[in-house]
Biopython code that builds the backbone (N, CA, C, O; Angstrom):
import numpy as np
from Bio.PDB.StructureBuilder import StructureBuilder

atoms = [
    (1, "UNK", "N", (-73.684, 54.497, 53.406)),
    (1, "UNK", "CA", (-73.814, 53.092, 53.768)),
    (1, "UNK", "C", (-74.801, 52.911, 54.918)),
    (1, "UNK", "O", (-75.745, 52.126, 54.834)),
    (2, "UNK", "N", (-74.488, 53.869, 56.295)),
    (2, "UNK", "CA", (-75.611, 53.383, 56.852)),
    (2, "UNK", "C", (-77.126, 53.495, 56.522)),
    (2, "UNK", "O", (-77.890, 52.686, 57.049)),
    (3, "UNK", "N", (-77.703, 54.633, 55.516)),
    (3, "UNK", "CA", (-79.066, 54.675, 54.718)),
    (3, "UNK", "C", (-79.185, 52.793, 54.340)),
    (3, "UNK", "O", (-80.284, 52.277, 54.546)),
    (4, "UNK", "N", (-78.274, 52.082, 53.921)),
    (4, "UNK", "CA", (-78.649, 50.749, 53.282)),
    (4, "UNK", "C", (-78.471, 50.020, 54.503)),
    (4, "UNK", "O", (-79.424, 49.241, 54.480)),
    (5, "UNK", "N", (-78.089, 49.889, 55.129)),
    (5, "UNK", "CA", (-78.142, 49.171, 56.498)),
    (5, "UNK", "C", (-79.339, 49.394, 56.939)),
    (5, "UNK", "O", (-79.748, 48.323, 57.385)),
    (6, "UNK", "N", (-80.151, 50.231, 57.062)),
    (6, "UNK", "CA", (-81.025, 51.002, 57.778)),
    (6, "UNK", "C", (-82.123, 49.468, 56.656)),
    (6, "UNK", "O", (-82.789, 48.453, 56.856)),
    (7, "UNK", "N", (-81.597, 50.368, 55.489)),
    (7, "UNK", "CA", (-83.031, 49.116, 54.749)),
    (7, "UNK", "C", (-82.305, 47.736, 54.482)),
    (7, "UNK", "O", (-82.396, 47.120, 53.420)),
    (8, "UNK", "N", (-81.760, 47.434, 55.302)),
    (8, "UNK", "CA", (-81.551, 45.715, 55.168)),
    (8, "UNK", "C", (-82.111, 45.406, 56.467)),
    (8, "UNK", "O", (-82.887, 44.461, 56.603)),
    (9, "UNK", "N", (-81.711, 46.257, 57.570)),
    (9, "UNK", "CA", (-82.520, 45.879, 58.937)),
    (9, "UNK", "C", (-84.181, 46.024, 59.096)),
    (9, "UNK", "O", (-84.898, 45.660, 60.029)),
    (10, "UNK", "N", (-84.487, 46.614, 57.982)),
    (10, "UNK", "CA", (-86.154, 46.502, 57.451)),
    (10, "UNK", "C", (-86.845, 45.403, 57.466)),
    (10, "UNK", "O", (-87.766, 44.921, 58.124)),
    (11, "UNK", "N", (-85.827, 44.964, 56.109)),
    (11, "UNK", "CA", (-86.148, 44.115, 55.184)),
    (11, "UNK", "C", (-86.070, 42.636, 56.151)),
    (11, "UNK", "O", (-86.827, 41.667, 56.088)),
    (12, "UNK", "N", (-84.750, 42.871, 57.144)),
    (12, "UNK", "CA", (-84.859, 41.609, 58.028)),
    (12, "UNK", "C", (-86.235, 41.376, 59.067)),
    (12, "UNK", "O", (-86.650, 40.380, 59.660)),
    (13, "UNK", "N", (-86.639, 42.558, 58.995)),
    (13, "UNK", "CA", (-87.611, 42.823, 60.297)),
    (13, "UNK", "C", (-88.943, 42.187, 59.851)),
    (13, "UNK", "O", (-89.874, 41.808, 60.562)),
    (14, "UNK", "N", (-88.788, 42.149, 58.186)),
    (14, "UNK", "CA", (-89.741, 41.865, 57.369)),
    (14, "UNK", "C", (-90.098, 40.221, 57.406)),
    (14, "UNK", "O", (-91.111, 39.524, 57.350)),
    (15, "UNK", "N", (-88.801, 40.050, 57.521)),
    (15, "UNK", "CA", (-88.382, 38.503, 57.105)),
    (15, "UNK", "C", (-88.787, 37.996, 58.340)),
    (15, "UNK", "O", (-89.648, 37.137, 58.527)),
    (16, "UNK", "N", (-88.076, 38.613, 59.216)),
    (16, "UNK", "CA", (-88.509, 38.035, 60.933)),
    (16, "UNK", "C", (-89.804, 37.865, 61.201)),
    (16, "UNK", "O", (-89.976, 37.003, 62.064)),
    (17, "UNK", "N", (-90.677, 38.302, 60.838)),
    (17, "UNK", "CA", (-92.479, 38.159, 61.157)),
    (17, "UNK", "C", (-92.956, 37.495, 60.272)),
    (17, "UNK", "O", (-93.864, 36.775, 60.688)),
    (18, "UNK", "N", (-92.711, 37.387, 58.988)),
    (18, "UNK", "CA", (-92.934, 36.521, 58.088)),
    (18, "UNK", "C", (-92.068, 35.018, 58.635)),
    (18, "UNK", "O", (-92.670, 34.142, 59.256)),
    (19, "UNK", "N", (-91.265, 34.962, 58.446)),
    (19, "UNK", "CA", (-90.607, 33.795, 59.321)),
    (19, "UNK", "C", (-91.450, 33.192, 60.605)),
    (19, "UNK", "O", (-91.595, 31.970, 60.646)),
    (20, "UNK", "N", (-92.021, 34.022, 61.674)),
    (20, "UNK", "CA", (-92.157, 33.257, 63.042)),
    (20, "UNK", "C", (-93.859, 32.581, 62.084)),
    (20, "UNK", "O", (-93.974, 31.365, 62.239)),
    (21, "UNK", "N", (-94.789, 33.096, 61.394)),
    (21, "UNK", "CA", (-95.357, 32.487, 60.683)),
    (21, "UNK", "C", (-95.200, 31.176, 60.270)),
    (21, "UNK", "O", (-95.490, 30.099, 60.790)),
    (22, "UNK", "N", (-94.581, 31.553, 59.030)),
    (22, "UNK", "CA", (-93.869, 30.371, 58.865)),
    (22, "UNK", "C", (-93.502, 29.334, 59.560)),
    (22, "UNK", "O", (-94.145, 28.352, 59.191)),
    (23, "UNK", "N", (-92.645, 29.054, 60.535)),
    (23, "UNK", "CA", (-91.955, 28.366, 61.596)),
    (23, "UNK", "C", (-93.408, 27.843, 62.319)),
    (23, "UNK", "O", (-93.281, 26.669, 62.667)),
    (24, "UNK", "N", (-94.404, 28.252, 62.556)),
    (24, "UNK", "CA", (-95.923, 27.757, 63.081)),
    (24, "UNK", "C", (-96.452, 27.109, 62.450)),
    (24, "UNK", "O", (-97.183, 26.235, 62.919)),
    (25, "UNK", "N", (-96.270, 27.305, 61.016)),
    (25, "UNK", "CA", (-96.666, 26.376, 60.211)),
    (25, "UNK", "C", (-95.906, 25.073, 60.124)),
    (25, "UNK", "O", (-96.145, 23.868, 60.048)),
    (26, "UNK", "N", (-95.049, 25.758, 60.165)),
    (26, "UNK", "CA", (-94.179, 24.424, 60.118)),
    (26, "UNK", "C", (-93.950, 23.203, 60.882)),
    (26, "UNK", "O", (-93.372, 22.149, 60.615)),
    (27, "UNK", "N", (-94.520, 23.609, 61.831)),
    (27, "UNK", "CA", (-94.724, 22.919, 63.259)),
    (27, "UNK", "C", (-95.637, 22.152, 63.146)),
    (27, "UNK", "O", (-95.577, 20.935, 63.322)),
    (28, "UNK", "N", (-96.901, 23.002, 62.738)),
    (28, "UNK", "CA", (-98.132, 22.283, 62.284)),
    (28, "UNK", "C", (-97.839, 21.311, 61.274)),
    (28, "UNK", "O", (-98.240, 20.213, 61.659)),
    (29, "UNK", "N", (-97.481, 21.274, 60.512)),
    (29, "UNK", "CA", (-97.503, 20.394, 59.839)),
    (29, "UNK", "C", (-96.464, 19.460, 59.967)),
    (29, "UNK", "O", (-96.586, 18.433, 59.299)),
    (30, "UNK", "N", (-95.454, 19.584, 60.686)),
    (30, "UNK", "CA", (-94.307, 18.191, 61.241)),
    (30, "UNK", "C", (-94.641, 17.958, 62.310)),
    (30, "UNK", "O", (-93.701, 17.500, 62.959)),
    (31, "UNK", "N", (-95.690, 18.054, 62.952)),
    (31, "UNK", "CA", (-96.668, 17.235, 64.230)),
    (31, "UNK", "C", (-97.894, 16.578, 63.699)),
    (31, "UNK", "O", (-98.603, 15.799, 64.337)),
    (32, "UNK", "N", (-98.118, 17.052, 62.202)),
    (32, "UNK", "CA", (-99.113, 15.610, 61.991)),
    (32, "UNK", "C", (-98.747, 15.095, 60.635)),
    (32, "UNK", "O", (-99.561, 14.783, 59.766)),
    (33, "UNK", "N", (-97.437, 15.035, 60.534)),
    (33, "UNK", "CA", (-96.440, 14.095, 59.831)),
    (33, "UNK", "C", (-95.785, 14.135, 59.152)),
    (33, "UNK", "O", (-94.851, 13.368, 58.917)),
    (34, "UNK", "N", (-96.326, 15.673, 58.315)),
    (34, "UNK", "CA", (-95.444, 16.276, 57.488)),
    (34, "UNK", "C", (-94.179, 17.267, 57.552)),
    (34, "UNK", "O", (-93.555, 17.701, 58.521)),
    (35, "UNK", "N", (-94.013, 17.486, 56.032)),
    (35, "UNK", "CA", (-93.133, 18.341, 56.285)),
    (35, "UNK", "C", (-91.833, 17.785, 56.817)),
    (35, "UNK", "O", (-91.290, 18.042, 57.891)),
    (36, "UNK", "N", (-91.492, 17.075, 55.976)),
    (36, "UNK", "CA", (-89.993, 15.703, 56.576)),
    (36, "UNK", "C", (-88.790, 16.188, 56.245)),
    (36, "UNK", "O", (-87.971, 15.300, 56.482)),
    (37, "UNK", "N", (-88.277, 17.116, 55.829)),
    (37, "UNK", "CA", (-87.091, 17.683, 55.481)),
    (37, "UNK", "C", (-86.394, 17.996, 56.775)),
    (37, "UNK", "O", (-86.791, 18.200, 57.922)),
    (38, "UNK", "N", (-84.861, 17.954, 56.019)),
    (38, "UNK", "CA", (-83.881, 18.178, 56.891)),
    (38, "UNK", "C", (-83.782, 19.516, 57.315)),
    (38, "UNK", "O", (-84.047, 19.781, 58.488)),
    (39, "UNK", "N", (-83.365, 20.582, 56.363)),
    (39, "UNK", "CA", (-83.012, 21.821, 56.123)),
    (39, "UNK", "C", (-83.991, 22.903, 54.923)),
    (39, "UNK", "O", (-84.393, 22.538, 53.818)),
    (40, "UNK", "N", (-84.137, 23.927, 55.394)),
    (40, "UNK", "CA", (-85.025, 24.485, 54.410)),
    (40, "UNK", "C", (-83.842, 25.245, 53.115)),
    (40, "UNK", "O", (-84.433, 25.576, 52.087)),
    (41, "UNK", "N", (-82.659, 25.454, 53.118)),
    (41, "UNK", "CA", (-81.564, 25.931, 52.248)),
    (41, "UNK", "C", (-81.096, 24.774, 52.183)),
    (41, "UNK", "O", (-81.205, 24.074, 53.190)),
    (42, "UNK", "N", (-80.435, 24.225, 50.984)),
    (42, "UNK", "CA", (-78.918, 23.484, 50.201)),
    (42, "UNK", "C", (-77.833, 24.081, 51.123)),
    (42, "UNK", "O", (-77.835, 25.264, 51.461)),
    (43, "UNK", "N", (-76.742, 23.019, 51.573)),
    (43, "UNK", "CA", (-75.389, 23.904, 52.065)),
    (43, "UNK", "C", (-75.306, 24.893, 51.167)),
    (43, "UNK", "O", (-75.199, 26.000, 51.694)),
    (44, "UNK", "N", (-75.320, 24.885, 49.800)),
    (44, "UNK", "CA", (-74.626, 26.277, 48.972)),
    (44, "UNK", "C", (-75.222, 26.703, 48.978)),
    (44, "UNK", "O", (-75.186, 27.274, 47.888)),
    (45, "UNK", "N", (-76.375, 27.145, 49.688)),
    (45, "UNK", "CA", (-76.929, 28.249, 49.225)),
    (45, "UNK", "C", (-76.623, 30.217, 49.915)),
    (45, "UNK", "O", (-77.103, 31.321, 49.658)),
    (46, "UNK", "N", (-75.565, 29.659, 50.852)),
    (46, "UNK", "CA", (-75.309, 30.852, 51.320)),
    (46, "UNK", "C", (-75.189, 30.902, 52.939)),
    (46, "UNK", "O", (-74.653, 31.935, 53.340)),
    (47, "UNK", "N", (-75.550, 30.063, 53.860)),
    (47, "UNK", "CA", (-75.693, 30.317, 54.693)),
    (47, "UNK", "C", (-74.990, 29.518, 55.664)),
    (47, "UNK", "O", (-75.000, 28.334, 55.327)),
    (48, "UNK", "N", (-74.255, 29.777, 56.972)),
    (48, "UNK", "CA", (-73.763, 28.947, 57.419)),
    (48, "UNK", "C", (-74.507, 27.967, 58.243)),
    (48, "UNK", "O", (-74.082, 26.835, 58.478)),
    (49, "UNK", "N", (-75.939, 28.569, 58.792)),
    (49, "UNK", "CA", (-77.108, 28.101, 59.837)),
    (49, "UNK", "C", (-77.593, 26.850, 58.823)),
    (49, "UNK", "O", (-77.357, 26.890, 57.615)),
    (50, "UNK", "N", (-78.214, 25.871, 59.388)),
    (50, "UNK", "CA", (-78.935, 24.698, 58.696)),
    (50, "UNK", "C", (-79.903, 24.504, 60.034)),
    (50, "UNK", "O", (-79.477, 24.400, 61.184)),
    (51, "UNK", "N", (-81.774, 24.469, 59.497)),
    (51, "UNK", "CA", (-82.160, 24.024, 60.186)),
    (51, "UNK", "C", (-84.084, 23.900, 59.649)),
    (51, "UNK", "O", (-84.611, 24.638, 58.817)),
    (52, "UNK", "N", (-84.793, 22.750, 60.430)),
    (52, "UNK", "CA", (-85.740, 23.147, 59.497)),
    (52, "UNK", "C", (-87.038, 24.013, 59.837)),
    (52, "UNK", "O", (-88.182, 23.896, 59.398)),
    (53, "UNK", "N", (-86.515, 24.907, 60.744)),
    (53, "UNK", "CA", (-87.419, 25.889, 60.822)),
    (53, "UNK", "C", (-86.279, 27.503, 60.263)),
    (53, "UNK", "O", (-85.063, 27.441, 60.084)),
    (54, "UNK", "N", (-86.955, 28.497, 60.140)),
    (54, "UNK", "CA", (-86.396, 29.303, 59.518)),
    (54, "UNK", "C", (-86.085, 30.253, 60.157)),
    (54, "UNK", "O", (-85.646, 31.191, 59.492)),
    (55, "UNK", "N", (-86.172, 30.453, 61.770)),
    (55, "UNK", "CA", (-85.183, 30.859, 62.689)),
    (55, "UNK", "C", (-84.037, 31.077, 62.968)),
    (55, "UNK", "O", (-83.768, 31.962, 63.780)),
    (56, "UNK", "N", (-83.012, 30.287, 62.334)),
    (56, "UNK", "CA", (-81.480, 30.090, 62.550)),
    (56, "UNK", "C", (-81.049, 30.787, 61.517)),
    (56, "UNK", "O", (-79.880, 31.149, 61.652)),
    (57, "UNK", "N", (-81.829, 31.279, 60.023)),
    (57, "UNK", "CA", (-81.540, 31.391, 59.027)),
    (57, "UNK", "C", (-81.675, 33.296, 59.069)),
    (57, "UNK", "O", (-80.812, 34.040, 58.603)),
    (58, "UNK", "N", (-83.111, 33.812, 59.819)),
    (58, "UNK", "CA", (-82.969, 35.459, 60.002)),
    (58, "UNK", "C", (-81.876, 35.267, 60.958)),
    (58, "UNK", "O", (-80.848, 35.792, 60.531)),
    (59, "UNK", "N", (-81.746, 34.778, 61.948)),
    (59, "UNK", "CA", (-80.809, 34.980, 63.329)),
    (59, "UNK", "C", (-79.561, 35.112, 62.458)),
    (59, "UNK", "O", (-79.012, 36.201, 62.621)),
    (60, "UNK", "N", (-78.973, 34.325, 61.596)),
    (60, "UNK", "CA", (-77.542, 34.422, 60.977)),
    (60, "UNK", "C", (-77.823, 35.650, 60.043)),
    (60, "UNK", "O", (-77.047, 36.594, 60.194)),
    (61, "UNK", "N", (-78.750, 35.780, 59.157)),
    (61, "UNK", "CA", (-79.054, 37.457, 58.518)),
    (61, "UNK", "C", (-78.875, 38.404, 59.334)),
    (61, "UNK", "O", (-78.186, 39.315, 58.876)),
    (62, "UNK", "N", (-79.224, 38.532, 60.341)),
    (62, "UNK", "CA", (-79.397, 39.342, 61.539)),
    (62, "UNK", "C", (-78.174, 39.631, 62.028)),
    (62, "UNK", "O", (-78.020, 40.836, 62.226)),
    (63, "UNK", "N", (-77.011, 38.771, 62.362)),
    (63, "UNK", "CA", (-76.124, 38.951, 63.212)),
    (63, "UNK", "C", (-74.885, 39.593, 61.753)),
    (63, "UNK", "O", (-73.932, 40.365, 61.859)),
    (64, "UNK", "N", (-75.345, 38.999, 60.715)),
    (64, "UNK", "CA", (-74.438, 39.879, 59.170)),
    (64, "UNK", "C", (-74.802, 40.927, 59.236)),
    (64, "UNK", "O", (-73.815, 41.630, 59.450)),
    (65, "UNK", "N", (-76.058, 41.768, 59.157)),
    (65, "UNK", "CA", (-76.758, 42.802, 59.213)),
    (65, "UNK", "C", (-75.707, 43.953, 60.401)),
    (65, "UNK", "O", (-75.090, 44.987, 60.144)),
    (66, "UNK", "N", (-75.874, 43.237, 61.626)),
    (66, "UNK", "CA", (-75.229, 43.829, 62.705)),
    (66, "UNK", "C", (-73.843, 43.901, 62.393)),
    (66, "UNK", "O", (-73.395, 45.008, 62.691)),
    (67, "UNK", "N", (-73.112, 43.236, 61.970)),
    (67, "UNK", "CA", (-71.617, 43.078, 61.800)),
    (67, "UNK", "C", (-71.331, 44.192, 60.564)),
    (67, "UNK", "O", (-70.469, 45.061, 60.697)),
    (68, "UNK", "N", (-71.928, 44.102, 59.682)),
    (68, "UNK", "CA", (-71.986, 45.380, 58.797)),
    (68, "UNK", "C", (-71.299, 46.840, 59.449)),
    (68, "UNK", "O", (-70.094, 47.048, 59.596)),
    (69, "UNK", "N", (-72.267, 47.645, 59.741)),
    (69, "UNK", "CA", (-71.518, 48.248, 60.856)),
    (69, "UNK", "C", (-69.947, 48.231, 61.610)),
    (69, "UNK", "O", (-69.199, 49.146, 61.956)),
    (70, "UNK", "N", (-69.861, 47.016, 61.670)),
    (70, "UNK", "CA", (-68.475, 47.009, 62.319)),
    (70, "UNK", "C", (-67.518, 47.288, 61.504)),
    (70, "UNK", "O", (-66.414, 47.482, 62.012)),
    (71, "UNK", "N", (-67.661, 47.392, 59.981)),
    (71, "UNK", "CA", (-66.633, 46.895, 59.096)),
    (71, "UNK", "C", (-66.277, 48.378, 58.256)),
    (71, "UNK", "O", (-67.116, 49.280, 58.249)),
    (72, "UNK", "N", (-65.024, 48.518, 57.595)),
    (72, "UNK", "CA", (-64.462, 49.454, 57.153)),
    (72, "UNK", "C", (-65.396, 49.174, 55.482)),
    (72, "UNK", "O", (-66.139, 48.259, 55.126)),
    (73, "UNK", "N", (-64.979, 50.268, 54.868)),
    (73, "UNK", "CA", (-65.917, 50.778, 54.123)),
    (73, "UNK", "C", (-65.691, 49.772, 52.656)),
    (73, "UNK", "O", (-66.551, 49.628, 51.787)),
    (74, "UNK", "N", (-64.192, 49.087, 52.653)),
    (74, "UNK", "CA", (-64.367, 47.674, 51.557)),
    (74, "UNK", "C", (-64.596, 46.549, 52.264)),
    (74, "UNK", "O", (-64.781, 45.511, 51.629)),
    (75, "UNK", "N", (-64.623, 46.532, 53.376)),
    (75, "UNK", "CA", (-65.119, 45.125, 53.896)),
    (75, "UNK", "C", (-66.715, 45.189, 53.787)),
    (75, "UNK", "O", (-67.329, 44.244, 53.290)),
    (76, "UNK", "N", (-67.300, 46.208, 54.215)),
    (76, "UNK", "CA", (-68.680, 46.181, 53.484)),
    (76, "UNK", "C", (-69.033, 46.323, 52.648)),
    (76, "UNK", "O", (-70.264, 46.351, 52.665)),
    (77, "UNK", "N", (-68.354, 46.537, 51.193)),
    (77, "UNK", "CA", (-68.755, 46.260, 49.992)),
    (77, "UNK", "C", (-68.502, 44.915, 49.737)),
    (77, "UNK", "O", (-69.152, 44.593, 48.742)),
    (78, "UNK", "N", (-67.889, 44.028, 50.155)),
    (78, "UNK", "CA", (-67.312, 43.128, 50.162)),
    (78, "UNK", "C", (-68.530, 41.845, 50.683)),
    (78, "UNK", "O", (-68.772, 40.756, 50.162)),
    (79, "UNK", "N", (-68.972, 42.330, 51.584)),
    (79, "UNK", "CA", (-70.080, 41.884, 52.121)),
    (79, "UNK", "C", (-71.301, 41.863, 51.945)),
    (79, "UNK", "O", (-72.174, 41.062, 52.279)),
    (80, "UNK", "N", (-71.308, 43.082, 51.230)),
    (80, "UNK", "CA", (-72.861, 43.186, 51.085)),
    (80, "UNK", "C", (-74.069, 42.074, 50.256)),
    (80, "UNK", "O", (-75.191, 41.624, 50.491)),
    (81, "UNK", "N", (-72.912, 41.982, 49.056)),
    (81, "UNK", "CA", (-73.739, 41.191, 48.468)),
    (81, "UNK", "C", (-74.326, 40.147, 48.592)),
    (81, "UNK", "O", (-75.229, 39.630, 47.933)),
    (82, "UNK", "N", (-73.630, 39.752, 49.721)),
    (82, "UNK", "CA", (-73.602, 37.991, 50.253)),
    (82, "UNK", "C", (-75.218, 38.430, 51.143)),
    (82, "UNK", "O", (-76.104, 37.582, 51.254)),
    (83, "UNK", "N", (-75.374, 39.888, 51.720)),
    (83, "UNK", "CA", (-76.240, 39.652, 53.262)),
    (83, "UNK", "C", (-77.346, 39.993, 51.723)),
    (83, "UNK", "O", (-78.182, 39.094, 51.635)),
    (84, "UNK", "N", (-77.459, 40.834, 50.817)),
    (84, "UNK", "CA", (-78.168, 40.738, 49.627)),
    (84, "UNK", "C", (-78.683, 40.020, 49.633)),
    (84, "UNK", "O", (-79.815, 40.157, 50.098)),
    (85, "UNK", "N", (-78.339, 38.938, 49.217)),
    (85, "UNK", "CA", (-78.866, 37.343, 48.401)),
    (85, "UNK", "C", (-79.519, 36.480, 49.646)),
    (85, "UNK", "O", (-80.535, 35.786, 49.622)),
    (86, "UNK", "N", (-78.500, 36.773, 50.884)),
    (86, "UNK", "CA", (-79.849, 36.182, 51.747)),
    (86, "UNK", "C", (-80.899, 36.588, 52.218)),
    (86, "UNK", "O", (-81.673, 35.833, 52.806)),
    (87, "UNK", "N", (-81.108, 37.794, 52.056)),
    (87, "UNK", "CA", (-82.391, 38.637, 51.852)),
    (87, "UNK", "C", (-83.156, 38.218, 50.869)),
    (87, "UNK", "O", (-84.377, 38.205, 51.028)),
    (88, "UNK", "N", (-82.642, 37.849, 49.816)),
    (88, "UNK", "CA", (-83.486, 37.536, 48.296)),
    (88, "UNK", "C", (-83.871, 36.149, 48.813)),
    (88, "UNK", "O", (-85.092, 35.990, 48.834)),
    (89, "UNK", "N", (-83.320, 35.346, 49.138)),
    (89, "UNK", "CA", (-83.429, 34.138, 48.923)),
    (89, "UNK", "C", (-84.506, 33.719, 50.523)),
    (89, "UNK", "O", (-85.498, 33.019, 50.318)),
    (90, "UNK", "N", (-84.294, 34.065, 51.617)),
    (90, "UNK", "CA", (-85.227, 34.157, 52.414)),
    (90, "UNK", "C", (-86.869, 34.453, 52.321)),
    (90, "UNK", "O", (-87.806, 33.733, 52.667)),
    (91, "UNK", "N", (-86.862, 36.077, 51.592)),
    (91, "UNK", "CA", (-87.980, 36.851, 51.031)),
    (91, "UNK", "C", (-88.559, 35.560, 49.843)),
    (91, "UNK", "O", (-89.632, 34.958, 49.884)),
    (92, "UNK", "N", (-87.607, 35.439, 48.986)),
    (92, "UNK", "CA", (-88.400, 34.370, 48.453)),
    (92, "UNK", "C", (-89.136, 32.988, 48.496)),
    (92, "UNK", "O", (-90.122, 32.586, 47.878)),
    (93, "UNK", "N", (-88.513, 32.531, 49.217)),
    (93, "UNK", "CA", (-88.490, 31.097, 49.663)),
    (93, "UNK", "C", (-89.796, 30.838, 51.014)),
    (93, "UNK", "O", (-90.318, 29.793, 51.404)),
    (94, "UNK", "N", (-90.023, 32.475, 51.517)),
    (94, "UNK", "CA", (-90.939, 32.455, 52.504)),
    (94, "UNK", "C", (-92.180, 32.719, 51.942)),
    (94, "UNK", "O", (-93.211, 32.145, 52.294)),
    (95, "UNK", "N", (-92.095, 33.825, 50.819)),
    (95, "UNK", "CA", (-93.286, 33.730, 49.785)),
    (95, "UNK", "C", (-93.545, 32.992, 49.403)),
    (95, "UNK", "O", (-94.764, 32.849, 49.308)),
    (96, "UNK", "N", (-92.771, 32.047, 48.931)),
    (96, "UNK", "CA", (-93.281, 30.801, 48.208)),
    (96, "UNK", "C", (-93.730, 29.832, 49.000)),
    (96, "UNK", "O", (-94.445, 28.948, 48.530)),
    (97, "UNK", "N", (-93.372, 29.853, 50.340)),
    (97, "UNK", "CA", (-93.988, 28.809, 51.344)),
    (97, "UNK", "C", (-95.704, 29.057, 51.791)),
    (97, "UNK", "O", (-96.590, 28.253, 52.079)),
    (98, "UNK", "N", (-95.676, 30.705, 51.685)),
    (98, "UNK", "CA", (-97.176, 31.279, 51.763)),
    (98, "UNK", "C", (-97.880, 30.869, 51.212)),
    (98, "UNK", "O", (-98.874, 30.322, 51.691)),
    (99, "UNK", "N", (-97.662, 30.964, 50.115)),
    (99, "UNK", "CA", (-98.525, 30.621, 48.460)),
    (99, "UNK", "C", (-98.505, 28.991, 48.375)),
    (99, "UNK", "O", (-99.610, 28.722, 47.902)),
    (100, "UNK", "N", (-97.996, 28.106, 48.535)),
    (100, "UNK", "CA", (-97.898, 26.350, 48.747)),
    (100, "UNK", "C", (-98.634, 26.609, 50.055)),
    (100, "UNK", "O", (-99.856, 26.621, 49.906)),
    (101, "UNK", "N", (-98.299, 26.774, 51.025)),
    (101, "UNK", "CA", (-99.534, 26.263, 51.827)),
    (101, "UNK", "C", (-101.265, 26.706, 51.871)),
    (101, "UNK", "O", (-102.304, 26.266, 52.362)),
    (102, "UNK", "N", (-100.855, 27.754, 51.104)),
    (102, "UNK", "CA", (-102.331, 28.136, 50.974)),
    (102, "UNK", "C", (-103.367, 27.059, 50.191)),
    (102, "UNK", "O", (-104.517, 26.747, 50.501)),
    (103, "UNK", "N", (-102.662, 26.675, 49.236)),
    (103, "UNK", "CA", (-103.235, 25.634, 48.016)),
    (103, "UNK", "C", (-104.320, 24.479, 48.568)),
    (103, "UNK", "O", (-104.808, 23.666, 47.784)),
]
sb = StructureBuilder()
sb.init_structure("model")
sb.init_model(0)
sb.init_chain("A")
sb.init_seg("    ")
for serial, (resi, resn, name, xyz) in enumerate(atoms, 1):
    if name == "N":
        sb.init_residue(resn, " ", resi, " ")
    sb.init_atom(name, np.array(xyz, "f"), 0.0, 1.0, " ", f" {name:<3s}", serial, name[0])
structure = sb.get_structure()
């Protein structure tokens, strides 16, 4: 288990620099008008953080990531899948923000 911890704290590290990107952009463009959304996730989509930069969203990956570790060996199977999908869904959603603003 810790070998996969090891690559989720990667993968967050991944997300985290890709993210502060992001979040600049984002700025940029809700200081000259755009970019009007509330939240960048749906409540269901997994996460308890809501916000519309994508800061709050690694920070809550981040602090699952860390808590991992703490947990006996079915509470982290138990878990995993959930810190999974917000890996997927981050990784994706930040790619796809790359590729739209490039356009």
């Amino acid at each position: 288990m810790q070998t996969i911890i090891e690559k989720l704290t990667e993968n967050a590290q991944l997300i985290y620099r890709k993210s502060i990107d992001a979040d600049a952009t984002i700025a940029k463009l809700q200081s000259s008008g755009k970019g009007k959304f509330q939240a960048i996730f749906p409540e269901d989509a997994g996460f308890t953080a809501s916000g519309r930069f994508f800061k709050p969203y690694v920070e809550e990956l981040a602090m699952d990531i860390a808590s991992l570790s703490q947990l006996n060996s079915d509470e982290q199977k138990q878990a995993l899948p959930k810190v999974v999908k917000k890996i997927e869904l981050l990784l994706t959603t930040l790619n796809q923000f790359q590729v739209s603003v490039k356009d």
